[in-house]
Every structure is written in C-alpha cells, then in structure tokens.
FIGUKE-726220 format. One record per residue: chain; residue number from 1; x, y, z of N, C-alpha, C, CB in turn. Coordinates in steps of 0.1 Angstrom, whole numbers. Glycine has a CB too. Layout:
<rs>
  mol  seq    n_X    n_Y    n_Z   ca_X   ca_Y   ca_Z    c_X    c_Y    c_Z   cb_X   cb_Y   cb_Z
    A  NUM      X      Y      Z      X      Y      Z      X      Y      Z      X      Y      Z
...
</rs>
This chain:
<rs>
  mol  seq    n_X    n_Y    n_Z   ca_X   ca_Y   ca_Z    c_X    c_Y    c_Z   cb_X   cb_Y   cb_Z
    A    1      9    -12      0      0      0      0      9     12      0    -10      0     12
    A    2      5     22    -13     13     32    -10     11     42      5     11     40    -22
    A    3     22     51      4     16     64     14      7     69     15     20     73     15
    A    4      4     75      2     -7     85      0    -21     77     -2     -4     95    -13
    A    5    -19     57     -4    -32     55      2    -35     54     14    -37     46     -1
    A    6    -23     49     16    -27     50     36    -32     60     40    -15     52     47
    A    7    -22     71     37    -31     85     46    -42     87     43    -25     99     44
    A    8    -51     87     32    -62     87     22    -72     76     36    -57     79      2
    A    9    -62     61     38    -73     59     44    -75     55     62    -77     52     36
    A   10    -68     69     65    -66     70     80    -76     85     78    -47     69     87
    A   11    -83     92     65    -92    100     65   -104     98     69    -93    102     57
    A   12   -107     83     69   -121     78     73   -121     82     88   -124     61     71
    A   13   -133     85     97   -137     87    109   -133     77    119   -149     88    108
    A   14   -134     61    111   -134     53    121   -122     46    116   -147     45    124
    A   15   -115     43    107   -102     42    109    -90     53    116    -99     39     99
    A   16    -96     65    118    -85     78    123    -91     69    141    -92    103    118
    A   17    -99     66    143   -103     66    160    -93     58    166   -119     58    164
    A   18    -85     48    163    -77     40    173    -62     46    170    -79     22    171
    A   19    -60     54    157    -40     62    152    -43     78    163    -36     69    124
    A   20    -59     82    164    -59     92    175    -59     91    189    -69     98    175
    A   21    -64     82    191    -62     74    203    -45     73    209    -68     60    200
    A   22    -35     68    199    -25     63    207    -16     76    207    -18     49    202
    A   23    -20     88    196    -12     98    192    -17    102    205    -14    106    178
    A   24    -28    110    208    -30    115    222    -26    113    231    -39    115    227
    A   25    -23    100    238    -18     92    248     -3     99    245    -20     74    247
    A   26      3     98    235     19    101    238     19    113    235     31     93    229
    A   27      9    128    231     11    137    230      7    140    245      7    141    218
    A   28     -2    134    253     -4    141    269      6    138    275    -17    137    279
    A   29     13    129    271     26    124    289     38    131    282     32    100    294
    A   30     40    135    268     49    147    264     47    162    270     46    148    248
    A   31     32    167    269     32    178    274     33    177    288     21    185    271
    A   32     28    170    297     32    168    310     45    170    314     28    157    313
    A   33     54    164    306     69    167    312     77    177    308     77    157    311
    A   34     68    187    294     72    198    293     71    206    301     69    201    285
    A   35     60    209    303     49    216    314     62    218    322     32    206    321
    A   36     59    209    330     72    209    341     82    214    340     77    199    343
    A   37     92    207    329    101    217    328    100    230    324    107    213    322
    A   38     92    237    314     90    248    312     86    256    326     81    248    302
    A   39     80    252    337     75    256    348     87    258    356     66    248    354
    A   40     97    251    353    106    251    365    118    258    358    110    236    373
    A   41    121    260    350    130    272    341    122    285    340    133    269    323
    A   42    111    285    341    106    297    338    107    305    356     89    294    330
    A   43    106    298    360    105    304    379    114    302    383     96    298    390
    A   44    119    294    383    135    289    388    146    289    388    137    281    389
    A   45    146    290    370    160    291    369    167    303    360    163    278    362
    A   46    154    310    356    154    321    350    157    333    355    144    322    345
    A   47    168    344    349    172    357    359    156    360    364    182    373    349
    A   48    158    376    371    148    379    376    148    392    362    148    382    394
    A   49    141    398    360    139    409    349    144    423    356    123    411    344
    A   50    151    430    348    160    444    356    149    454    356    175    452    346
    A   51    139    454    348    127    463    349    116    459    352    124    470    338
    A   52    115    450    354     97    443    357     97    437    370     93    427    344
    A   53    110    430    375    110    424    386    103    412    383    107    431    397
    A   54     96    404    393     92    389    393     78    391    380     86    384    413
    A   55     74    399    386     58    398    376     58    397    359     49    412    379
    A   56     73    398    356     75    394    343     72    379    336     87    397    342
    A   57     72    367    352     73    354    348     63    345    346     79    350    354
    A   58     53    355    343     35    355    335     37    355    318     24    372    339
    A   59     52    360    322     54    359    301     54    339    294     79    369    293
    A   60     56    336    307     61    323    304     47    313    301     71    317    317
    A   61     35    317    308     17    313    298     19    321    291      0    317    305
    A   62     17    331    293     11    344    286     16    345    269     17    358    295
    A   63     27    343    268     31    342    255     26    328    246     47    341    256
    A   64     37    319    254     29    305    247     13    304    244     31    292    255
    A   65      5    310    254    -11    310    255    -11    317    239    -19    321    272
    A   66     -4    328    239    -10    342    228    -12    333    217      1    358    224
    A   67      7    328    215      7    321    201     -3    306    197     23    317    199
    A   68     -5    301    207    -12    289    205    -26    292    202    -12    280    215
    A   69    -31    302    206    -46    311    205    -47    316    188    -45    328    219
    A   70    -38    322    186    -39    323    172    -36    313    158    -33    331    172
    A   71    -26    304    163    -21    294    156    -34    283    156     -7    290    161
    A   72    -42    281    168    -50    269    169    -63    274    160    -55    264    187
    A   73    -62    289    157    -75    295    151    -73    293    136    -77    312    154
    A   74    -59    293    129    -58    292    118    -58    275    113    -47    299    115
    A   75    -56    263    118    -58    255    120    -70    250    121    -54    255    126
    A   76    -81    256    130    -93    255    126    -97    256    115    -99    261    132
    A   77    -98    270    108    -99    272     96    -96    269     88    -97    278     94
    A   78    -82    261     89    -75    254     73    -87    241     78    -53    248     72
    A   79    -89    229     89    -99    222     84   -114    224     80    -99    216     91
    A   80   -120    234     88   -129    238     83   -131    240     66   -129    249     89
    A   81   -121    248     62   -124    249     50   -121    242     43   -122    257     46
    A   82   -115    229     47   -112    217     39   -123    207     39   -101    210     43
    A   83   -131    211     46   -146    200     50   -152    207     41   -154    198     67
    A   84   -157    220     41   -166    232     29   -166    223     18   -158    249     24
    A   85   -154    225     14   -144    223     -2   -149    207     -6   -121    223      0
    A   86   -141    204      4   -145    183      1   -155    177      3   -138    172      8
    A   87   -164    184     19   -175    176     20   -165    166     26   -184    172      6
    A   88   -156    170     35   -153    153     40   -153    156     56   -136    145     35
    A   89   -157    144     59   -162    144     79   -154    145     85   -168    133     88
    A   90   -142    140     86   -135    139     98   -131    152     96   -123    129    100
    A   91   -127    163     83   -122    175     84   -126    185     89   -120    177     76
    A   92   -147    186     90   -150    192     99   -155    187    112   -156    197     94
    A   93   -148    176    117   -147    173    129   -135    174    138   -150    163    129
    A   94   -122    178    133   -116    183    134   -115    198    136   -112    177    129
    A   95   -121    205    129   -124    223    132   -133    217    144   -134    235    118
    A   96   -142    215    143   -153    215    161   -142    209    169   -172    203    163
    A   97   -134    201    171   -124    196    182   -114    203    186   -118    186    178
    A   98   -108    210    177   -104    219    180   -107    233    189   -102    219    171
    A   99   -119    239    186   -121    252    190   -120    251    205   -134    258    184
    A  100   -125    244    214   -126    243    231   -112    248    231   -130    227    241
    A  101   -104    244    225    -89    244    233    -84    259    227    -75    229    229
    A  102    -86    262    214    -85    275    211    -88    287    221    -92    277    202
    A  103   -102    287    223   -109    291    233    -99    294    241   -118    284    237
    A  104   -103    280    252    -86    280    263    -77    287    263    -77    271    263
    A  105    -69    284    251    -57    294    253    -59    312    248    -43    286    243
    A  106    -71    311    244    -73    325    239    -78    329    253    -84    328    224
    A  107    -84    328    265    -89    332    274    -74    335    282   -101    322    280
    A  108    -67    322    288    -54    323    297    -50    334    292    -43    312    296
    A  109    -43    332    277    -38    347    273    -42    360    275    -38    348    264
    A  110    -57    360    272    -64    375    284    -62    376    297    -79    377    285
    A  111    -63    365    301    -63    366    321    -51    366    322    -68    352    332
    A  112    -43    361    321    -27    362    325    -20    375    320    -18    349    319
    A  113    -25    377    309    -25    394    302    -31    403    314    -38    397    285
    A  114    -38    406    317    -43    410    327    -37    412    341    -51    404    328
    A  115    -32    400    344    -23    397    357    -14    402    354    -19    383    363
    A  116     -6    406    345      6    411    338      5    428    338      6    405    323
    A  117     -6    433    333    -10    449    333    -15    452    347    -22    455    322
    A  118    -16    446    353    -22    455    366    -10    460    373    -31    445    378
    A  119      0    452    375     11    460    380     20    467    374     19    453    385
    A  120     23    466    355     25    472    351     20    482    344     29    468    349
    A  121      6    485    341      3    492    333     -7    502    345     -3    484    321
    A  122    -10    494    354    -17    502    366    -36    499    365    -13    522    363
    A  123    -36    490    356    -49    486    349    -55    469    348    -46    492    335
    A  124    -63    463    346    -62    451    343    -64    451    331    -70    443    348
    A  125    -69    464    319    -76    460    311    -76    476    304    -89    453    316
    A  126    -71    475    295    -75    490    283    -77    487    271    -65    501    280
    A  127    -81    495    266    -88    491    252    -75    491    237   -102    505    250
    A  128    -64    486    244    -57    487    234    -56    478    219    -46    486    241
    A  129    -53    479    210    -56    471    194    -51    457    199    -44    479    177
    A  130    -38    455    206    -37    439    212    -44    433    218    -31    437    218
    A  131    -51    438    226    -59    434    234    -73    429    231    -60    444    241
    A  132    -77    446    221    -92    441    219    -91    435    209   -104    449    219
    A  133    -84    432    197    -84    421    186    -83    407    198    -68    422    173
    A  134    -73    404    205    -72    388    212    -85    390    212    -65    383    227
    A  135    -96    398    223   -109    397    229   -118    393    216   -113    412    237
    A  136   -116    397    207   -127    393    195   -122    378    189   -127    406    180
    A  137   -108    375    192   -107    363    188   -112    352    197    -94    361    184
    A  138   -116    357    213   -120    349    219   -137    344    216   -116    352    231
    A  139   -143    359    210   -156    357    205   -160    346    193   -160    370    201
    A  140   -150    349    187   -149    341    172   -153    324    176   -131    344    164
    A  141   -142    324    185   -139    310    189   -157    307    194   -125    308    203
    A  142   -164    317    205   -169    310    211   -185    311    203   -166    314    225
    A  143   -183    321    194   -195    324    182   -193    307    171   -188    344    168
    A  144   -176    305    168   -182    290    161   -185    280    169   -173    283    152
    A  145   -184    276    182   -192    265    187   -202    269    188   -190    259    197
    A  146   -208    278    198   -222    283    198   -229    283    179   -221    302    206
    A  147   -223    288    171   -232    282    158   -236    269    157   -225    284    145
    A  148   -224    262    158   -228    246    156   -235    241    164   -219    237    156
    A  149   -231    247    181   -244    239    189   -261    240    184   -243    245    205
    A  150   -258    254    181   -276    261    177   -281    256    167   -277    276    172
    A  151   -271    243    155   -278    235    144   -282    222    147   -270    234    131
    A  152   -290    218    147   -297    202    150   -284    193    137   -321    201    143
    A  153   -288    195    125   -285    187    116   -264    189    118   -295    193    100
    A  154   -256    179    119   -245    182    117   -239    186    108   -240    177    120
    A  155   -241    181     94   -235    188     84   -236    207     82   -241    181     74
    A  156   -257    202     82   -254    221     78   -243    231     90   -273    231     79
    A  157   -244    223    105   -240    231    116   -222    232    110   -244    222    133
    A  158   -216    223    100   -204    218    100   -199    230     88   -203    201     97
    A  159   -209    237     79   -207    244     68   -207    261     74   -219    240     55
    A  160   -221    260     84   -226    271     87   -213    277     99   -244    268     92
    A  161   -202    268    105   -193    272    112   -182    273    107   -192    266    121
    A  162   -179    266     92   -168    266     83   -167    283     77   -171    253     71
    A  163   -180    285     74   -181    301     66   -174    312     77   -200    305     63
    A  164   -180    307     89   -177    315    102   -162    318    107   -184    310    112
    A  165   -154    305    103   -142    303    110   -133    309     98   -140    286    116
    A  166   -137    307     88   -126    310     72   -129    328     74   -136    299     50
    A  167   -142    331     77   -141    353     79   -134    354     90   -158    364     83
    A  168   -132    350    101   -126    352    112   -111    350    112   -131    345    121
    A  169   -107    345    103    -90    347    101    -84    355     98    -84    341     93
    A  170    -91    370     91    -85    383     89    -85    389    103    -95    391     79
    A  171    -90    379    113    -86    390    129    -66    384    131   -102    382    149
    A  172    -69    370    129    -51    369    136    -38    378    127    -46    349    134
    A  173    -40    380    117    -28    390    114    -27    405    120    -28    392    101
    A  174    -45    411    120    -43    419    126    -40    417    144    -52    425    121
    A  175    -40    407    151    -38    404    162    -25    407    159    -43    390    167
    A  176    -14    398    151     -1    400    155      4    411    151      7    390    151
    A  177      0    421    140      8    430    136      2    445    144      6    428    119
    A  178     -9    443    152    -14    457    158     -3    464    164    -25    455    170
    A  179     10    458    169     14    465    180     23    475    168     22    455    195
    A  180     27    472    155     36    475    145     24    488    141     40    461    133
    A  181      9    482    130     -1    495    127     -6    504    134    -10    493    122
    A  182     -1    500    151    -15    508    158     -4    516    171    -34    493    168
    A  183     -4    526    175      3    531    190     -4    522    200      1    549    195
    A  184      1    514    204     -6    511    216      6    505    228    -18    498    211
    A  185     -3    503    238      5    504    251     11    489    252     -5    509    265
    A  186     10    476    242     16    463    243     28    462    239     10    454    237
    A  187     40    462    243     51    460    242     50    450    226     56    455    256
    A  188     63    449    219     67    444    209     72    430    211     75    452    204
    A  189     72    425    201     75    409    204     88    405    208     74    400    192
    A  190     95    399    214    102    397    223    111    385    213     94    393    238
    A  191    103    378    206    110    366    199    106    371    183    104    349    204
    A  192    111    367    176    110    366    161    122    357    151    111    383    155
    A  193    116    353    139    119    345    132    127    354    127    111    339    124
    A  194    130    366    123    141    374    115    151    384    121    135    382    106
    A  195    150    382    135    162    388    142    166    381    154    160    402    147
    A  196    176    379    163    177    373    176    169    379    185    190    374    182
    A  197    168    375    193    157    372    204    160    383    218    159    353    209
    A  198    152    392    224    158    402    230    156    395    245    151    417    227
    A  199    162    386    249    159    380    261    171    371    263    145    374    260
    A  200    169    369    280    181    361    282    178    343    276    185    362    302
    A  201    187    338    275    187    324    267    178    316    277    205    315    264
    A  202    178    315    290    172    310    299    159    312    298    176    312    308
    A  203    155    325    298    139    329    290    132    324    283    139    337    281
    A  204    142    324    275    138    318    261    133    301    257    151    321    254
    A  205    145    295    267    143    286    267    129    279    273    153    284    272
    A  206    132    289    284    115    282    297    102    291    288    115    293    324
    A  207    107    293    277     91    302    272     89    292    256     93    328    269
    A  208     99    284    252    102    279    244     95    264    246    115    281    242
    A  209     98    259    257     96    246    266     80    249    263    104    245    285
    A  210     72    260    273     61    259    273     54    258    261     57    268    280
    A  211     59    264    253     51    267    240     49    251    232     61    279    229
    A  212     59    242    233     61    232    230     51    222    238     73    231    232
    A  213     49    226    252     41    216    261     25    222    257     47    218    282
    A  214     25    235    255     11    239    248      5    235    236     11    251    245
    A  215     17    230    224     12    226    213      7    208    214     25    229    202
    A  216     14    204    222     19    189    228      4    188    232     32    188    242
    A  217      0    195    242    -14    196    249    -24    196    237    -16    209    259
    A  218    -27    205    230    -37    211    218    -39    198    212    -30    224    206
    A  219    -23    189    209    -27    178    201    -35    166    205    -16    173    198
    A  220    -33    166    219    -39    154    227    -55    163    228    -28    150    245
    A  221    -55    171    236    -66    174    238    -80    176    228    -63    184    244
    A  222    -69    178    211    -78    176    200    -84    164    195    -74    181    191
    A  223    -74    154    198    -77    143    188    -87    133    201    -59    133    181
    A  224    -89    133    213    -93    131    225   -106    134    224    -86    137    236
    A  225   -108    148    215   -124    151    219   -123    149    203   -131    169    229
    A  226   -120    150    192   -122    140    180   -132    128    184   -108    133    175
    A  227   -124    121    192   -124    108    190   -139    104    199   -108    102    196
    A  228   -144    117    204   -157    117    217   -171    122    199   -153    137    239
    A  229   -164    128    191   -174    134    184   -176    122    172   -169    149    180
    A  230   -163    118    168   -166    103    161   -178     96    164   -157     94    163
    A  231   -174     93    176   -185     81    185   -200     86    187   -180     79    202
    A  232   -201    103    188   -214    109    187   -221    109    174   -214    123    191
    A  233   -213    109    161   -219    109    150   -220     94    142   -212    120    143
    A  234   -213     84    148   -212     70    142   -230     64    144   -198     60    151
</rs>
C-alpha cells in the first residue's frame, strides 16, 4: 500500500479513531513533562527581569497562551475549510475539536494578560488594538461552537461554522501585527523569526519549553475530543 493511500485511508472517521487514540496518549505524557520543565525554568531558573522584577514570569503562559490562541485559530480554519471544499467528515470534525482548546488558550492569554498589566500598566484592562483584537478572537472562537451547537442537523452546523471560522482569520494578522499599525500600550515581540531574540537564553528557553508543552497539549486534547465526536456521530 502506498503512502498516500494510507493517509487517504486513515481519512475515514473510524479508521482515524484508534491512530488518535495512541497519538493523544503520547502527545499528553509529552506535554506533561514539558509543562514541568517549562515551569521550573521559567521560575526557577530564569534571571529575575532588571525592569519588571518577578511579575514578568507570566510571560512564560502568557506568550505561549497568545501564540497557540492564534495558531489553533488558523488551524481550525484550514480544516474547516477543507470539509466546505470536500465535503469530508473527519475534516470538519476536526475544526469543532479543535475550537474548546483555542478558546482556552485564547482566554489564559487574556487573564494572565491582565495579571501582567495590573502591576504594570496600573490597569487590568484597556482598550488597546492587542488586546481588543485577542478579545474578538476569543468571541470568534466562542461564536463557532455556539453556531454549531444552535444547528440540529450536523452537516449544515459543520458548513454554517466553516463560513464563520474561514471570515474570522482576517482577525489573527491583525492580532499579531497591531502593536507595528496601531500606538498602543503592548510592548513588541520579544522573539521573532528574523532577528535574535531580546531576552536572556534561559527565557527563552522556559518560554520555548512551554510553548512546546502547549502545542503537545492542543494535540492530545484535540484528537481526545475527536475521537468523543466520532462516537457521537457514528
């Protein structure tokens, strides 16, 4: 059997249920020991910050939360709109499995955002372009389950949330690029793909670790409630 039939037929619903199954299992006891370590570099072993002092070591959710919040949204969207296109099930069962954890990390990332501005900004909360784009991405998220819950029939609920999730992807660029088009009071990115990294290596590392134990999690936690929505629709 070639590759590309295999993969073709690990598309089906009920052959993906037992390769999601064992993937989850080794993607939760991966994030688990990330977690950890990312927890204990991030508090422990990491300098203290020359201007922020301790309350800086909320960057260590707070970041990983941001990026996984937006990355789990485009994700959604690429299956979504691969179920639209094809008409195929597991693809939009995969966008609905996804979004809870989106959600998740799109909320931490506000709350821990929050825990973060109150001591520095003197506020929990202003209306800045970072801010209130995340806040609409947390609507987005919670506008496409609420659509699907509100449809009896699953397919149409599976098209009528695909349309929803494919317009809501013009919010994550403006999410990442606000702090560049807009004055606002959110500091600039700290890491990037086209220059070194303005942080100590230890930082980096314990904010690197998490991000890793976050993606680790997203995977388990997706294919886990896959595998609960398979069984609802079989």
């Amino acid at each position: 059997m070639s590759t590309a039939i295999r993969w073709f037929w690990f598309a089906s619903p009920q052959t993906f249920y037992p390769l999601a199954g064992a993937i989850a299992r080794v993607s939760a006891v991966g994030a688990a020991l990330l977690v950890a370590a990312g927890l204990y570099v991030g508090f422990f072993v990491a300098p203290t910050d020359a201007q922020q002092g301790e309350v800086y070591r909320v960057i260590f959710i707070h970041v990983p939360a941001a990026w996984m919040s937006m990355f789990l949204y485009v994700v959604m969207a690429f299956w979504a709109a691969i179920g639209l296109a094809f008409n195929t099930r597991l693809s939009a069962m995969m966008a609905s499995a996804i979004a809870p954890t989106g959600a998740l990390f799109t909320f931490v990332a506000l709350w821990t955002g929050a825990l973060w501005g109150r001591p520095t900004w003197g506020t929990y909360w202003v209306w800045d372009a970072r801010l209130t784009s995340e806040l609409i991405l947390l609507f987005l998220y919670l506008g496409f389950m609420a659509l699907q819950a509100a449809i009896d029939d699953a397919r149409r609920a599976d098209r009528a949330g695909a349309v929803l999730a494919i317009v809501g992807v013009v919010n994550v660029p403006i999410i990442y690029y606000s702090v560049q088009w807009w004055n606002t009071l959110h500091q600039g990115a700290s890491v990037s793909l086209t220059r070194a990294p303005s942080m100590a290596s230890t930082m980096l590392a314990g904010m690197l670790l998490m991000a890793l134990a976050f993606w680790l999690y997203s995977i388990a936690a997706t294919l886990a409630r896959v595998r609960c929505i398979i069984r609802e629709r079989a």
